[in-house]
C-alpha positions as CSV (number, residue, x, y, z in Angstrom):
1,X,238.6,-139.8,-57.5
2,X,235.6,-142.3,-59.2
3,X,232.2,-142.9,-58.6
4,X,229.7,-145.5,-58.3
5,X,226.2,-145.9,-58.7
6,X,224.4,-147.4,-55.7
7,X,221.0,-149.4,-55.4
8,X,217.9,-146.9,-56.2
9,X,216.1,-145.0,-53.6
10,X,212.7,-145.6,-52.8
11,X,212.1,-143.9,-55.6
12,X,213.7,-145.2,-57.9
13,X,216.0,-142.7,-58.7
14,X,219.4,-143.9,-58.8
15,X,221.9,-142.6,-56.6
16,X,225.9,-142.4,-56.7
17,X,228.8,-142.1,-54.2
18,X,232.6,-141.0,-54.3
19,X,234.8,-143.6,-53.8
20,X,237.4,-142.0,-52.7
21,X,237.9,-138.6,-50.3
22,X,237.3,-135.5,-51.6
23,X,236.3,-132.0,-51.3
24,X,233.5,-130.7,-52.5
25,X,234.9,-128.7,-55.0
26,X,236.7,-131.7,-56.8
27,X,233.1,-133.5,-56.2
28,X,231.8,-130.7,-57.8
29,X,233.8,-130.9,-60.9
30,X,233.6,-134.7,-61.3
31,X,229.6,-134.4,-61.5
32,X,229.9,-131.4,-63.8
33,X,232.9,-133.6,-66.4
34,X,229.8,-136.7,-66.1
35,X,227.0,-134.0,-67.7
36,X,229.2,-133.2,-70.2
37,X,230.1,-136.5,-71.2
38,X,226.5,-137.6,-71.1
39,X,225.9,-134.3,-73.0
40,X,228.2,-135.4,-75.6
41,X,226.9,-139.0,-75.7
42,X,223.4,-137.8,-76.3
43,X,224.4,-135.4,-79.2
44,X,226.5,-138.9,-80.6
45,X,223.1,-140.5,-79.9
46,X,221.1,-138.0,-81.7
47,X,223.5,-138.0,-84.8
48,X,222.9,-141.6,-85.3
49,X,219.2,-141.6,-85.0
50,X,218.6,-138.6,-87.5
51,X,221.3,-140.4,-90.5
């Protein structure tokens, strides 16, 4: 299963969709394995802007 962002709402928040079939519990573990990879890439971030 992936995902893909789509063209912002009115607005302006971005939105995403599944493109491919899937329950909601497997949609429900994609979205929670992207916070923690944009968890992890904000601690990276953070790293880098405090050396």
């Amino acid at each position: 299963m992936s995902f893909s962002f789509t063209d912002p709402k009115p607005n302006n928040e971005p939105s995403f969709s599944f493109t491919e079939p899937a329950d909601v519990e497997e949609q429900l573990q994609a979205i929670a394995d992207m916070a923690h990879e944009i968890l992890r890439l904000v601690a990276a971030l953070r790293r880098q802007i405090n050396n």
